[in-house]
C-alpha positions in Angstrom: 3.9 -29.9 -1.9 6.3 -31.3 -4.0 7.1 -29.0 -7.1 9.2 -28.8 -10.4 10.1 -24.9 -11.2 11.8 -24.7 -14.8 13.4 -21.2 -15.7 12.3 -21.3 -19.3 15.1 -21.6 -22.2 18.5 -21.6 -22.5 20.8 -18.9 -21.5 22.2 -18.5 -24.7 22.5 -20.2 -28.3 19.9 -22.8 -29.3 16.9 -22.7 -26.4 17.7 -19.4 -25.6 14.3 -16.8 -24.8 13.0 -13.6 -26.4 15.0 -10.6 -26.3 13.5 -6.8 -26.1 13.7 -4.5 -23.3 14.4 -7.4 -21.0 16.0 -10.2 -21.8 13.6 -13.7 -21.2 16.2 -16.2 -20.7 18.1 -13.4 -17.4 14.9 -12.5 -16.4 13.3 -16.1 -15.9 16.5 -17.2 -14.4 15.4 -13.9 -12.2 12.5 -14.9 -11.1 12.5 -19.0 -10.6 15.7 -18.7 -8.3 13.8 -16.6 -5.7 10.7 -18.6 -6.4 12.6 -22.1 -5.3 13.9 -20.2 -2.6 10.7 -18.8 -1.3 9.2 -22.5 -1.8 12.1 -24.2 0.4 11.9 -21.8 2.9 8.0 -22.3 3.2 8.8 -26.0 3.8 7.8 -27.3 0.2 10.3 -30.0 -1.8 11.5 -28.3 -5.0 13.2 -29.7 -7.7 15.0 -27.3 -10.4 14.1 -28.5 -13.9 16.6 -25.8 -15.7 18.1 -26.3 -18.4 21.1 -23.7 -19.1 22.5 -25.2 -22.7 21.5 -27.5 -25.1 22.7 -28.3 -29.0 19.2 -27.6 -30.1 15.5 -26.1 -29.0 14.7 -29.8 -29.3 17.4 -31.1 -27.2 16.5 -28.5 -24.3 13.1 -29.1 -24.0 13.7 -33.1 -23.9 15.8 -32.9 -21.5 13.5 -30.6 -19.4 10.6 -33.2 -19.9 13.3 -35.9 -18.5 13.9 -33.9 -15.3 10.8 -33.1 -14.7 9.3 -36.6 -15.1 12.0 -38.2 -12.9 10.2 -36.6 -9.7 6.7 -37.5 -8.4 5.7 -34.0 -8.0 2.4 -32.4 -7.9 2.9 -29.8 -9.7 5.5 -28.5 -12.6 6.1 -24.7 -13.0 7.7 -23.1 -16.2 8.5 -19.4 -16.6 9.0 -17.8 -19.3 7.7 -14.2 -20.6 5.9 -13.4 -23.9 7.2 -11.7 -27.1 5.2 -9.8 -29.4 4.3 -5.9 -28.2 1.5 -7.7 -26.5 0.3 -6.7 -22.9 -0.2 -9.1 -19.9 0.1 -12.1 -18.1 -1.0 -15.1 -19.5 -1.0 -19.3 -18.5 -1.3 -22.4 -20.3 -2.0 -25.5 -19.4 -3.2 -29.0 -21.0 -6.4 -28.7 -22.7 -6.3 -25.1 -21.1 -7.6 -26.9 -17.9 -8.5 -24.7 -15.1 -5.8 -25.4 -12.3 -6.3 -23.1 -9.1 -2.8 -22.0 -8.5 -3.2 -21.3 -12.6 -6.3 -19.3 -11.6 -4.3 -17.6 -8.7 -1.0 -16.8 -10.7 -3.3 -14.6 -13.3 -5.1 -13.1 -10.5 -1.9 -12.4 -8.2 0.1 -11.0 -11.0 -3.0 -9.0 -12.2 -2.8 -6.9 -8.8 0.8 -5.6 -10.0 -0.4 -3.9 -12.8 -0.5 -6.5 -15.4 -3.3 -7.5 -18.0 -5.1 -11.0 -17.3 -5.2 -12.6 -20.2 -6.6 -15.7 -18.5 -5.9 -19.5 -18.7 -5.3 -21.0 -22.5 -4.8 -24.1 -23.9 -1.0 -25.5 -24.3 -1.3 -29.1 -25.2 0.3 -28.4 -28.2 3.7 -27.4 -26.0 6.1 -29.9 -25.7 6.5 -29.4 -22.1 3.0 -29.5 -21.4 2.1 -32.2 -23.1 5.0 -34.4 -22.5 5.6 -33.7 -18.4 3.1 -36.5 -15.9 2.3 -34.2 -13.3 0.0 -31.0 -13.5 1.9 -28.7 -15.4 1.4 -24.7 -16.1 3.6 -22.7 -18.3 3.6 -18.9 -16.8 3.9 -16.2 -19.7 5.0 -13.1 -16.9 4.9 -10.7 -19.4 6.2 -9.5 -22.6 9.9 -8.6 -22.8 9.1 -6.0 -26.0 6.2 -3.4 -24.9 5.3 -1.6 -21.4 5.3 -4.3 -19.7 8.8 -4.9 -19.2 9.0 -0.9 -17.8 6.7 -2.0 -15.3 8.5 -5.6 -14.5 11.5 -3.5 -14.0 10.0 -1.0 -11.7 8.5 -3.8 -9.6 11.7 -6.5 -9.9 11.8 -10.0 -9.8 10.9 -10.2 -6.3 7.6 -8.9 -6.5 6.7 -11.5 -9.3 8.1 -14.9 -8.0 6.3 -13.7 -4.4 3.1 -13.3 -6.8 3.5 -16.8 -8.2 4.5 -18.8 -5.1 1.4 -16.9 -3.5 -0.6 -18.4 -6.6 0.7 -21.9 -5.7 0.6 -22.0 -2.2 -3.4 -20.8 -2.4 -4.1 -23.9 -3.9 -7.0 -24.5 -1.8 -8.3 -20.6 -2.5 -12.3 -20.2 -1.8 -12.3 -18.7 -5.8 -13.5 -22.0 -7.0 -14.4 -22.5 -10.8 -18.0 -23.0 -11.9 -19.3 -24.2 -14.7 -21.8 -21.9 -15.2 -20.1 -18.2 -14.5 -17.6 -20.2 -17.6 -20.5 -20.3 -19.8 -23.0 -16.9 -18.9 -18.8 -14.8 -19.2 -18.9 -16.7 -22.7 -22.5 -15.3 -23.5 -21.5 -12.0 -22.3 -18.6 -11.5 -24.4 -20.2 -12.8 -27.6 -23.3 -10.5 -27.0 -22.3 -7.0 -25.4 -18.4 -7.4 -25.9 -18.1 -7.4 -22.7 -14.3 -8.2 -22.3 -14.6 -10.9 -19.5 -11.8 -13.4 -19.0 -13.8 -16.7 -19.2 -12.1 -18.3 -15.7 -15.7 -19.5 -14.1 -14.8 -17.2 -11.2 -17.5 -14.7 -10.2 -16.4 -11.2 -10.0 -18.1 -7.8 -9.6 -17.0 -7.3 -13.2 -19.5 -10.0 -14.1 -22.3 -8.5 -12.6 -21.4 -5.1 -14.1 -22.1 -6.9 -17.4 -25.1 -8.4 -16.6 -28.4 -7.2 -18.5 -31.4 -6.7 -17.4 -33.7 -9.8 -18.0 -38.0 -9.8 -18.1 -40.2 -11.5 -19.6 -40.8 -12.0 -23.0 -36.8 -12.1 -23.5 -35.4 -15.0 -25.1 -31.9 -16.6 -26.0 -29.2 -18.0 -24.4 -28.6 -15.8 -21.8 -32.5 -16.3 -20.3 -31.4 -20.2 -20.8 -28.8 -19.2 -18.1 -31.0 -18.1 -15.6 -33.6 -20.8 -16.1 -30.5 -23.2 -16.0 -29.4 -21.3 -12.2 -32.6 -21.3 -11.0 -32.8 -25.3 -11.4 -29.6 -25.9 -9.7 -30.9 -24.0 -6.3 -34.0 -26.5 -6.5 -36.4 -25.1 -9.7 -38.0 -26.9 -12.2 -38.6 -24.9 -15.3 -38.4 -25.5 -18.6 -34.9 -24.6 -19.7 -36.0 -23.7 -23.2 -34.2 -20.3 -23.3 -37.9 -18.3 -23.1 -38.8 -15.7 -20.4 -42.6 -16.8 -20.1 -44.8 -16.7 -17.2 -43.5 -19.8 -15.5 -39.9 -18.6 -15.4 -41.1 -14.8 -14.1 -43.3 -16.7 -11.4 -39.9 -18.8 -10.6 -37.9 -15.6 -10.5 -40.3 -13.8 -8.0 -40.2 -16.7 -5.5 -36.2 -16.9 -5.9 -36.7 -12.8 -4.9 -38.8 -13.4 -1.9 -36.8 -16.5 -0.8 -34.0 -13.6 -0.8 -35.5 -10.7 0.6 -35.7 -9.0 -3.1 -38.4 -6.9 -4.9 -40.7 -9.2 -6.0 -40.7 -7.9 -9.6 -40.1 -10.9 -11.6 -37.3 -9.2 -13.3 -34.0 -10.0 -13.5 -31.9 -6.8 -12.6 -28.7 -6.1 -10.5 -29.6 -7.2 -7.2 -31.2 -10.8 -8.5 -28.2 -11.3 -10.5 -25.6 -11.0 -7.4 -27.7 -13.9 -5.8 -27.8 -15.5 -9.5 -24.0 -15.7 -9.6 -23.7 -16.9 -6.1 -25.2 -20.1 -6.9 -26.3 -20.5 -3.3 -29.5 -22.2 -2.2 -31.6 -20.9 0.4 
């Protein structure tokens, strides 16, 4: 792949990063060099889009948009790390589009200890919304709580191996769905559940998951009747657990070796979530 790696802000003056326990503008610098080298040494073409000084924050990040859009790449990566006392890692993209290695940097950097604060939108950042190719803006961390205790005791290393993992899984079998997007939204806004909405099924989903019968009603039995459609139903999807969509649940249980209990519990949900026909 052909890639664009920007070590966000200036070192110093106008441009220049966050400062708390770490300092953003050291520590991105940190990071992106042994990210570019991991990336050549794995055979991909990488252009650095760093910018170390500039007369103004506007002045930087044009002329990071200019380097970047001077290459055909496929992808442009920014690095910066957050400020605030917050907790986590965090990427934006445009329109908070779901990108895989996006999906994959979250995940990746999860594993190391680090809150998932999921995918969000950045089209209101200038170097989002001004670069051509696919662009994702990384948030590592926060320089000014934990986090930046537990950056430390990991290093750099650990973190740009994390990322170029993230982009180099591009083709990862976590693919989004549409549907785990929208039953994670339905979760959180009834039971607080706490899910990152990324469409990727996880066991943390089906923790979350209630039990469904009939007679229930509401967006979340709309769900199921919208599932059991796509693996070759035809219900009503009127968001109403009546006798048709019990009957359709008990032949989606024997088509799967299930109970045949019409009810929606643990074990139908796993097969729910897979989305496979059988």
């Amino acid at each position: 792949m052909k890639i664009a790696i920007n070590c966000g802000h200036t070192l110093e003056g106008p441009g220049s990063g966050a400062i708390g326990i770490i300092n953003e503008s050291i520590e991105t610098r940190n990071v992106g060099e042994r990210l570019i080298r991991l990336l050549k040494n794995n055979g991909h073409k990488v252009t650095n889009c760093t910018v170390d000084k500039a007369n103004s924050q506007a002045e930087y990040l044009k002329e990071t948009v200019e380097l970047v859009n001077k290459e055909d790449v496929d992808y442009f990566i920014s690095i910066h790390f957050n400020a605030g006392g917050g907790k986590g890692i965090e990427v934006y993209t445009y329109n908070g589009k779901i990108l895989q290695p996006a999906l994959n940097i979250c995940k990746d950097i999860e594993l190391l200890g680090f809150n998932n604060r999921g995918i969000k939108d950045g089209s209101n950042l200038y170097v989002i919304n001004r670069t051509r190719a696919k662009s994702i803006l990384v948030e590592v961390c926060f320089v000014d709580s934990d986090d930046a205790n537990r950056y430390l005791e990991l290093g750099p290393g650990r973190i740009a191996e994390a990322i170029y993992q993230g982009i180099s899984n591009e083709n990862s079998n976590d693919k989004y769905d549409n549907w785990i997007a929208g039953l994670q939204e339905e979760l959180n806004k009834q039971y607080s559940s706490n899910l990152i909405v990324n469409g990727i099924n996880s066991d943390n989903i089906l923790i979350a998951c209630p039990i469904v019968r009939i007679n229930a009603c509401g967006n979340i039995t709309k769900l199921i009747q919208e599932r059991l459609n796509s693996v070759g139903f035809n219900i009503v999807e009127d968001g109403i657990f009546g006798i048709k969509t019990k009957n359709a649940i008990k032949v989606f249980q024997k088509n799967r070796g299930l109970k045949q209990d019409g009810i929606v519990g643990k074990n139908t949900w796993k097969y729910l979530l897979s989305g496979e026909k059988y």
